[in-house]
N, C-alpha and C positions, 0 to 999 in steps of 0.2 A: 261338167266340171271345169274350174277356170283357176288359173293362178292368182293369189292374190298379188298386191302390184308389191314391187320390192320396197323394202320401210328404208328409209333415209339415213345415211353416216352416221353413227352420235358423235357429232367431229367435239361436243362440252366434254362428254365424259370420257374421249380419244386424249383433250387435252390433260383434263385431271391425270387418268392413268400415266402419261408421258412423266407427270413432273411428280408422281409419286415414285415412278419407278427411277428417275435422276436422282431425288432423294436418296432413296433405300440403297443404289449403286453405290451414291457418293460416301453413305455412313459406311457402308460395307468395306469401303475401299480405303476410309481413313482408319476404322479398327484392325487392317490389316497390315499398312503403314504402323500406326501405336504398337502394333506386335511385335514387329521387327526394333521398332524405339526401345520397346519394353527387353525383350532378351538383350539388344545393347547394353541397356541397365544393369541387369543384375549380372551378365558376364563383367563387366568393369567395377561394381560393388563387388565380386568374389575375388578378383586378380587383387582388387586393393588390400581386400582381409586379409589375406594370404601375403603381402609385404611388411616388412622388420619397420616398424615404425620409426618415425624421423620427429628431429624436433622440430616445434611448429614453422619458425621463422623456414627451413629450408623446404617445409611442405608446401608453405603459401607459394612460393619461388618458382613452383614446379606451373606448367600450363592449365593443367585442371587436377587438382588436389581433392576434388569431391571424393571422399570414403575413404583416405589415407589416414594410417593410425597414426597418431603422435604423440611427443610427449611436452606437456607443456609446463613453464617455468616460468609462474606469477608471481609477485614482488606481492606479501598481503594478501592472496586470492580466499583464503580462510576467512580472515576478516574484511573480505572488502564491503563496499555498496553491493544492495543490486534491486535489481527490481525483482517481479514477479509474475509470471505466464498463466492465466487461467489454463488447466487443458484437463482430460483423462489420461489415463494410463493404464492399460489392460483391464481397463470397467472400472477404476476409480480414479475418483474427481478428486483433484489435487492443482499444486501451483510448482511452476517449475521457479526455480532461485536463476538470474541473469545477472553475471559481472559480468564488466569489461575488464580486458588487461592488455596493455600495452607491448606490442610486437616489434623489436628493431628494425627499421627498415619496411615496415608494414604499417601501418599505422596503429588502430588501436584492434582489437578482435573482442568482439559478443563469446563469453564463456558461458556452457549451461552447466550448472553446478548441478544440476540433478532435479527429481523429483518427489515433493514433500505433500504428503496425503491429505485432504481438506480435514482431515480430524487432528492434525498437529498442527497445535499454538506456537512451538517452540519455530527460533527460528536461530541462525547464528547469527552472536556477537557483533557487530562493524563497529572497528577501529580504520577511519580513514588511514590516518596513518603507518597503518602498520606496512611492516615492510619486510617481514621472513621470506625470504625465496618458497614458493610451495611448488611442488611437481605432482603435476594428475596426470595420468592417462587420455585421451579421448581421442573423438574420431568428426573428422572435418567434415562437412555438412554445410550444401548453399540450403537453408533454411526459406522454406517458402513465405510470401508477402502476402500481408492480409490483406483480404479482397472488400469491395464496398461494403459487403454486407458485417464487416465486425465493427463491433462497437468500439468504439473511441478507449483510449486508455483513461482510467477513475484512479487520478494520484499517481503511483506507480504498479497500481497493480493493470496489468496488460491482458488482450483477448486475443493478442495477433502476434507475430512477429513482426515490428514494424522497429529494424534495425534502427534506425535515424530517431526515431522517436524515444528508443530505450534510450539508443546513448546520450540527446542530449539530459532525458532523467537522472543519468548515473553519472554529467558532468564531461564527459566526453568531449573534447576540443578537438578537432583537426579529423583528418580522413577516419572511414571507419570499413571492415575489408565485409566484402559482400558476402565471406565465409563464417557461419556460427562452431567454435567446438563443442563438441559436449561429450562430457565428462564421461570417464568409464569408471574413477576411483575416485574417491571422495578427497574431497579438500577439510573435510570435515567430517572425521570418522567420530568425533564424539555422538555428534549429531545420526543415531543412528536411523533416524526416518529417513532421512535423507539419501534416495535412490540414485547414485549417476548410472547413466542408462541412457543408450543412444539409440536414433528409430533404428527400427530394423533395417537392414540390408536387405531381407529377402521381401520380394515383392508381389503381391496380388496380380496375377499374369492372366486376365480371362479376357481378352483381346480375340482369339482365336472363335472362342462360343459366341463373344457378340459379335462378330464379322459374319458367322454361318448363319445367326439370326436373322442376322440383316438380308442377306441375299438367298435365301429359305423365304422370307417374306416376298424377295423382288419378283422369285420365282411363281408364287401364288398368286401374286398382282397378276403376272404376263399371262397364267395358265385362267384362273376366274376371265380377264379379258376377253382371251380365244373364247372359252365358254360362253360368254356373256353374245359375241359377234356369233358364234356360230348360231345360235340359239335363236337370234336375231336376225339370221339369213336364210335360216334354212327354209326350206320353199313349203307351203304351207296350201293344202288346197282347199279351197271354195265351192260351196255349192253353186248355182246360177238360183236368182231367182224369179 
């Protein structure tokens, strides 16, 4: 009987595993960073709900006003322009209503007037001109930017938030504040389709599941590995012949 001779490193498949397992570490370890980002979040989304709402001009004022209640006071916001947002809303396809209105000392601010369901024709009135003080409710929001993949605005109806692009649609001169409000109370209770409705506060928090995923996988790389090595070393005997 004789030892077979010893089989050779697999320094290829040494290196694969290495940068598999950097991978799987690195996801691991940034859903566990997101984790800690993510409860940030929704503790400073709950401390804001939980504060006596301000009107707008003194919320913007503040250092980060993201999820502060306010109250806002449009010159026309009933009848103004606006454009309109393709989006859903709880499983239905609808267009959200977008004025500007002009903030002292702020420039002008993106208003969401609400959400109007793709089966309602109706829409309101605009009188440029109009000029009734109207007071809504709503809740400040850095509103996310549309990413490569949306499509271009057709007229004024929009697929993205792409602030710069609504306002100069809606005539918009001069600075425009990187905060959207939207609406809690309608500007427009005739119009009763017309939902004001802000995203939720409370937030999808599964950061913790995909971080165990991840390093549950890195673990099975390192363990098949050893398997795979020991498998591959272990002494093996030989007949002579």
């Amino acid at each position: 009987m004789t030892v077979a001779a010893r089989p050779r490193f697999p320094i290829i498949l040494t290196v694969i595993a290495v940068l598999l397992l950097g991978a799987l570490l690195t996801l691991g370890v940034w859903q566990v960073q997101r984790l800690q980002w993510k409860l940030d979040l929704i503790d400073k989304a709950e401390a804001a709900a939980a504060q006596a709402p301000l009107p707008l001009a003194e919320a913007l004022a503040q250092e980060d006003p993201e999820f502060r209640q306010v109250v806002v006071t449009c010159r026309g916001l009933n009848a103004a322009p606006f454009v309109e947002l393709q989006t859903i809303e709880d499983g239905d396809a609808g267009v959200r209503l977008i004025s500007a209105c002009p903030v002292e000392g702020r420039g002008t601010v993106l208003i969401d007037r609400g959400f109007l369901p793709a089966e309602t024709a109706e829409r309101p009135a605009v009188q440029a001109e109009a000029a009734m003080p109207v007071v809504v409710a709503g809740v400040v929001r850095q509103a996310p930017a549309p990413n490569a993949m949306t499509p271009p605005p057709s007229g004024k109806l929009f697929y993205g938030r792409d602030r710069a692009a609504m306002a100069q649609a809606l005539g918009v001169t001069g600075a425009v504040s990187s905060y959207t409000v939207y609406a809690t109370t309608s500007a427009n209770p005739e119009l009763t389709a017309l939902r004001p409705v802000a995203p939720p506060a409370a937030f999808s928090n599964n950061h913790l599941g995909y971080a165990l995923t991840w390093f549950g996988l890195a673990i099975t790389l390192v363990v098949f590995y050893a398997a795979l090595l020991l498998r591959r070393y272990r002494p093996t005997p030989s007949k002579d012949r």
